[in-house]
Every structure is written in C-alpha cells, then in structure tokens.
N, C-alpha and C positions, 0 to 999 in steps of 0.2 A: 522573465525572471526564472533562473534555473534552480530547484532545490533537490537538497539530501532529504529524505525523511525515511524514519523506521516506522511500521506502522505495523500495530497490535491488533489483532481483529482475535475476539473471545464468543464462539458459537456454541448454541445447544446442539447437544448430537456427536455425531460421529465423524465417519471417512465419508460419508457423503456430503454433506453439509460445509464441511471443508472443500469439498471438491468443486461447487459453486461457489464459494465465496472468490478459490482459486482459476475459474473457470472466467466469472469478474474481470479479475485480477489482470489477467492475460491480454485481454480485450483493450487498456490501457496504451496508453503510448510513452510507456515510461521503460527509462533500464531497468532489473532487477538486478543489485550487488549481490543478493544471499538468501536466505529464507529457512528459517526452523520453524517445527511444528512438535506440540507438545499434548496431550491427553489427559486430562485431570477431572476428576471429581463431575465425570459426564459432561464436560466439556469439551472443546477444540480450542484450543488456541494457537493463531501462528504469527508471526510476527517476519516482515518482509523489510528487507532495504530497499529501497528505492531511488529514483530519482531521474529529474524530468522539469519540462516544465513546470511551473506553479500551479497553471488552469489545466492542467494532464494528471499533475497528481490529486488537485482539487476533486477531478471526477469519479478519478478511481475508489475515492474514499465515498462520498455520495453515492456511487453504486451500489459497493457494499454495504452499506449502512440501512441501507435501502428493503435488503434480504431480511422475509422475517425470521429470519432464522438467528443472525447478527444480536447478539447482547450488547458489543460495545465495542467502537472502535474506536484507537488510541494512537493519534499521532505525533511524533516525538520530531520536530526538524533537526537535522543538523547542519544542516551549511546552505544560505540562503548565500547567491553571487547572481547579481546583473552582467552574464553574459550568453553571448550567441555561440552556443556547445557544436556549432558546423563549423565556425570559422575561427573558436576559441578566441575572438575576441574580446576586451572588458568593456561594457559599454559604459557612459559615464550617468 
C-alpha cells in the first residue's frame, strides 16, 4: 500500500534536537515532497510531506517517536492507493 502523509513532530529544544529527529528522518525509505520548520515557545516543530510505502512510513514515525526528546508526533494521511509506484500499476 503506498501512502501520502504529513507528519508533525513537536520537540523540546532547539537546532539540535531537530537535527536528529531529521537525521531519523532521512534514514527512511520514503519520498520527501516538502518540509517546513518553525520555533515557538522553546520548541521545534516540523512538519514533512511524505510518502512511501505504508510499513516505510509506519517506521519512520516509530523511530521518531522513539526520541526522547519527541513531545508528539502527529500524522495526518492524505492519499492512501493500492499501488506498485515502480510499475505505477493499480493493484486490485
């Protein structure tokens, strides 16, 4: 199963803290469509597009969440499709 997801991940800390979460991140075997990051109130917050297998993005969220550093991770899907994204097949 191949999915969209946005995923929020809200850390204590800084540009480091983000830097492993994004470090994680990387490690995944998913596309990244985009990715902003924002600073608030002694926090990190960044929120990624994504998108990948089901059990690829499944991990990536498990890893990070993982970090103690991680307050909360927040995944939003947007397009969940039963296909094979090498041969853009639809499977039934």
């Amino acid at each position: 199963m191949w999915v969209e997801t946005r995923l929020c991940v809200k850390v204590f800390g800084g540009l480091d803290q983000l830097t492993r979460v994004l470090n994680i991140a990387r490690r995944g075997k998913v596309v990244y469509r985009g990715m902003e990051a924002k600073f608030e109130d002694g926090h990190a917050v960044a929120c990624m597009e994504l998108e990948g297998r089901a059990d690829e993005v499944e991990w990536v969220m498990k890893k990070i969440s993982a970090l103690p550093e991680v307050l909360s991770v927040e995944p939003r899907p947007r397009r969940v499709e039963f296909k094979d994204p090498l041969t853009e097949v639809v499977l039934p």
